[in-house]
N, C-alpha and C positions, 0 to 999 in steps of 0.2 A: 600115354601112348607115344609111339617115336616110330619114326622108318628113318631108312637111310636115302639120301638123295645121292646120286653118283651119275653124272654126265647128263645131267638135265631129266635122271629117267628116277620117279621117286618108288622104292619099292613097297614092302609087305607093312602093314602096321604091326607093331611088336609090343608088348606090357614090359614097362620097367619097373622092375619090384625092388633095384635096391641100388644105390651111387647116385654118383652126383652129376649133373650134367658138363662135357668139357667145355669150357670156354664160357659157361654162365657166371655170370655177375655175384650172384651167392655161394657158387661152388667152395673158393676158398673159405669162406666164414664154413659151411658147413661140413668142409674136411676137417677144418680144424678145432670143432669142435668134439668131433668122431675122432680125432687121433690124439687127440690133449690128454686121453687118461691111459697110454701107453707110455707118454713123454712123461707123468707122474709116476708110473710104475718104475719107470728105472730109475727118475731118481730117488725115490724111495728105496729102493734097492741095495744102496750105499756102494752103487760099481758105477763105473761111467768117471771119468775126468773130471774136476772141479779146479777150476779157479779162482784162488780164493775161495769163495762161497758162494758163487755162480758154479751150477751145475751145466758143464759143457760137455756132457756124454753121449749126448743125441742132439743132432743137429737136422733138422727138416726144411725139406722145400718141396711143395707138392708131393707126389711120390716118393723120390726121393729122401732114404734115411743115412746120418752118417753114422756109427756110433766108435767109437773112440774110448778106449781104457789103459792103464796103464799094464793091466795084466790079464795075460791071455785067458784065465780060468774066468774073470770079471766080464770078459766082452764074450763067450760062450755062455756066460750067465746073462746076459744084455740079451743075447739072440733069442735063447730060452725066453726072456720073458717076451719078446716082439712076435715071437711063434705061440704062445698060449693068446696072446692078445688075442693075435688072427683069429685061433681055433674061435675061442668064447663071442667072437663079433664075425663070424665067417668071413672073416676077409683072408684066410690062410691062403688059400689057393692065389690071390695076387703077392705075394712073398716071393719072387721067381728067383731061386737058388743059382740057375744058371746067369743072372743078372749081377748075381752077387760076389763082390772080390774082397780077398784078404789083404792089405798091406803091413809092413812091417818096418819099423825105423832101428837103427842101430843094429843088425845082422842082417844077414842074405838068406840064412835059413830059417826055413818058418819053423817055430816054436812048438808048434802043434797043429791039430787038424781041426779046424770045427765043421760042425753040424745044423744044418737047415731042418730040422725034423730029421728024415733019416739020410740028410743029401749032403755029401762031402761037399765043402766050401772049397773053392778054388783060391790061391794065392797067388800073387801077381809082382811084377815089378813095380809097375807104375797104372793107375786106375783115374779113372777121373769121374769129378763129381761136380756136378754142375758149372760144366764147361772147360773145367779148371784142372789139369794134369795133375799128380803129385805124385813123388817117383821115391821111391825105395831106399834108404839110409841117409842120403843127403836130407831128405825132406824138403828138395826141392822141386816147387811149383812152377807149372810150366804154364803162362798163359797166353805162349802166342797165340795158339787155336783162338782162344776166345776174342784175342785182337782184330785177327784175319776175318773172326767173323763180322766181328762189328763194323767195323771197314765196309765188308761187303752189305751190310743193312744199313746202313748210312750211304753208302754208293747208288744203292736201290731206289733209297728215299729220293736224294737229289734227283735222281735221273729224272722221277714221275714228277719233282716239282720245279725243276725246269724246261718242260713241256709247256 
């Protein structure tokens, strides 16, 4: 059971029938349990980026998925298989297409269109992913954001521990 507490006033009790709790201590162990046989599927798949023989075609962090191929037909087959995952584990509906960006190195023009189920994928100049800018033909990353942040959580800290 769970409610929500908001400004000291706690509301309705509610059933939680499926996810994981945010910020619990086992949450990560048991995301990544639940998402380990999607990270198998593709790379059984024979698409996704390999280095050497490390398969670097899906890159994860919490929510957060990257996937990375060298060919546009290969990463429409990557999404394909992260959209059957959903369906067969209901998690489809957190797949949020409008969260979803295209990037592309080496042209300005996108190569092709893909598809979230039946939802055009939007293409971008520059997208970022966990924190981190990465901007369109240069393949240059930008991480001042992430600096400025840091900065300001470190500034934060100090302040309450020089009190």
């Amino acid at each position: 059971m769970c409610a929500v507490l908001w400004n000291s006033v706690l509301g309705e009790c509610f059933s939680m029938l499926c996810g994981v709790r945010q910020g619990g201590v086992v949450s990560p162990v048991l995301f990544s349990v639940y998402i380990d046989n999607v990270i198998a599927n593709l790379r059984n798949s024979g698409c996704g980026l390999h280095i050497g023989s490390v398969f670097v075609g899906c890159m994860l962090y919490a929510d957060d998925i990257l996937l990375v191929s060298c060919s546009c037909y290969r990463v429409q087959k990557m999404i394909d298989i992260c959209a059957q995952y959903g369906v067969m584990w209901d998690i489809h509906v957190r797949f949020n297409a409008n969260q979803t960006q295209c990037i592309t190195f080496g042209g300005r023009n996108p190569p092709m269109s893909f598809r979230l189920g039946s939802v055009m994928l939007q293409w971008t100049d520059k997208c970022n992913y966990l924190g981190v800018s990465v901007c369109i033909c240069t393949c240059y990353v930008d991480v001042q954001r992430a600096v400025r942040k840091f900065y300001g959580s470190i500034n934060n800290i100090l302040s309450v521990v020089g009190k």
